[in-house]
N, C-alpha and C positions, 0 to 999 in steps of 0.2 A: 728267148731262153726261159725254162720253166722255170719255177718259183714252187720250195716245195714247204708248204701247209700243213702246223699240226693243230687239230681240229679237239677238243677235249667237247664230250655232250652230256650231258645229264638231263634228266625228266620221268617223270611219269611213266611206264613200261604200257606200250600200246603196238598191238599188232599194225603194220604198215609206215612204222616208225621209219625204219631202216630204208626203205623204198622211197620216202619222202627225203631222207636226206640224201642217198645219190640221187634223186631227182634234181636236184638244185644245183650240187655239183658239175653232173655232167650237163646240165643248160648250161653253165656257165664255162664251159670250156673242160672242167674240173675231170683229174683221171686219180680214180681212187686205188692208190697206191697197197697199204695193207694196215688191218687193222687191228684192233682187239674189244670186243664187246660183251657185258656180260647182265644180265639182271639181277640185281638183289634187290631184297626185303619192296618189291614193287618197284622201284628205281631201274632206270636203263641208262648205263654209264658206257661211255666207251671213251676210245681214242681213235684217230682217223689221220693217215699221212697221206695227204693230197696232192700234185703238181697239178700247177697250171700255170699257164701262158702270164706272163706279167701283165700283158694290155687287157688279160682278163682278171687279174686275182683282185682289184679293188670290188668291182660289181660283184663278183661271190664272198668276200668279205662282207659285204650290203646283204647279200642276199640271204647268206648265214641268219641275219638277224632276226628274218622274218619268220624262220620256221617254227610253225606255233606246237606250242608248250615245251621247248628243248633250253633250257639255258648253253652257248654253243661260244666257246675262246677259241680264239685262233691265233696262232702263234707261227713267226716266220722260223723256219729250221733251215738246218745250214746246208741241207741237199741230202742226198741220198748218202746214207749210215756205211761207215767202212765194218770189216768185217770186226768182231769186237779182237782185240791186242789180248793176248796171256792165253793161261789155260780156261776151257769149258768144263764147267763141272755141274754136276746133278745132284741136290740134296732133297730128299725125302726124309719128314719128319714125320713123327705120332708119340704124341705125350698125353698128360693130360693136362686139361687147359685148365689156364689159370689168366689173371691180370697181367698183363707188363711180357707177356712170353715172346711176341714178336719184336719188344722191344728189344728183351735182351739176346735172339739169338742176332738181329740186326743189328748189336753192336760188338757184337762176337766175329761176325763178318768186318763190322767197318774195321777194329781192332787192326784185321788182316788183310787192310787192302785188295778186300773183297766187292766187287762190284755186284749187286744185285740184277738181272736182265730181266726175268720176269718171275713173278710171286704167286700163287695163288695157293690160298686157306679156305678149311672148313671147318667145325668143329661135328661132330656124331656122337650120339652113342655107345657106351663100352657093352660088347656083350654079356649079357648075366651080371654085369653092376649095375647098369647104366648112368658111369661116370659121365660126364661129357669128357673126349678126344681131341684135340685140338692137331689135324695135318697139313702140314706145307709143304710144298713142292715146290722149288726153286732149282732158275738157272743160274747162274754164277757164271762173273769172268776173273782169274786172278790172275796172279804172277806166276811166269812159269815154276818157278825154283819154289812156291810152296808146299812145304811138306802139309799133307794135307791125311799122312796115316795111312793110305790104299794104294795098289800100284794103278 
């Protein structure tokens, strides 16, 4: 029976990066399920859901170890993700940035029993100020019955 793998990476941003860690995986049995990867500021961060065969997940737990320059956690998950419960919802933000701003619309969500699915920020440019922009794009899962203002 599989055993499914969550893989957190961090390191150094280096072309063949990526190719070097399914290499290891799938030597090892390893079937690289889905992921999210992204570089910043030089850094290459990702996350990785793996299965694999139990008589193989201790030796690619081992094997994790060795890929050089990646610092690489691995964590047992509870198996393949049901779909998320409640409503799906899309928020698109552009303000301008300031301190504490992801903090406070993240607790504006928790407030509302708002699940955060996935997040990603920039900050740009304003044209002809050039303020800095601060946008997020966020999925969300909530409760059906939140009034959330939109049909």
């Amino acid at each position: 029976m599989p055993q499914h793998l969550v893989l957190t990476v961090i390191g150094d941003d280096r072309p063949g990066l990526v190719g070097e860690l399914s290499a290891v995986i799938s030597a090892h049995q390893g079937n690289w399920l889905e992921s999210s990867m992204a570089q910043l500021a030089g850094k290459f961060a990702g996350i990785v859901n793996v299965a694999v065969d139990a008589a193989h997940a201790d030796a690619l737990r081992q094997a994790l170890t060795n890929v050089g320059g990646l610092r690489i956690t691995v964590e047992a998950a509870m198996g393949q993700e049901s779909a998320p419960k409640g409503r799906r919802l899309k928020l698109e933000l552009v303000g301008h940035d300031r301190i504490g701003i992801v903090r406070e619309v993240s607790q504006v969500l928790a407030q509302h029993a708002v699940n955060v699915e996935s997040l990603e920020t920039h900050t740009s440019s304003a044209p002809m100020s050039a303020a800095i922009l601060f946008h997020a794009a966020a999925e969300l899962t909530a409760a059906p019955d939140l009034d959330v203002g939109v049909p």
